[in-house]
C-alpha positions in Angstrom: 0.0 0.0 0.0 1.6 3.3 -0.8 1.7 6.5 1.5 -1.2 8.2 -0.6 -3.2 5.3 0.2 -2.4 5.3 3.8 -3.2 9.1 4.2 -6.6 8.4 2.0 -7.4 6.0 4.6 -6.6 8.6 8.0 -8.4 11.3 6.6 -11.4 8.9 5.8 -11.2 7.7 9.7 -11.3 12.0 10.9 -14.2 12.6 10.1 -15.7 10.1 12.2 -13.0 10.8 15.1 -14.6 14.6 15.1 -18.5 13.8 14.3 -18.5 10.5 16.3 -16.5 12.6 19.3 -18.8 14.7 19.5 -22.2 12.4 19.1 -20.5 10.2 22.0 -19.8 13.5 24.4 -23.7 14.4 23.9 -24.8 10.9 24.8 -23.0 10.6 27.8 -21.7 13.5 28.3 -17.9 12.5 29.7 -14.6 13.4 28.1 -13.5 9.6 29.1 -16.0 8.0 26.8 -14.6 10.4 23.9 -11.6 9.5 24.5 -11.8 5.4 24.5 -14.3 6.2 21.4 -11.1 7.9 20.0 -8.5 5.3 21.3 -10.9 2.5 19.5 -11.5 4.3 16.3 -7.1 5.2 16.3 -6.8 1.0 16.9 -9.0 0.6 13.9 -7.5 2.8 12.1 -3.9 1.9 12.8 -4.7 -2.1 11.7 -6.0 -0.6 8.3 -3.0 1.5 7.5 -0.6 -1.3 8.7 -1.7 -3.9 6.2 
């Protein structure tokens, strides 16, 4: 997979990091479940770009 690939794919997974963030924060309304929301989505992220 070349690097313009692997940058295709990390912008793809922002835009639910920032949308998704901020859906999570209003349904339960803690910073902690953004943040293992975010750790989860970088996880799934990172196993895509390290194929």
């Amino acid at each position: 997979m070349d690097v313009a690939r692997k940058l295709g794919i990390l912008v793809f997974c922002a835009v639910p990091a920032i949308i998704g963030g901020g859906i999570v924060y209003f349904a339960f309304g803690t910073p902690t479940a953004v943040a293992i929301y975010e750790i989860m989505l970088l996880a799934a992220a990172g196993a895509f770009v390290s194929r």
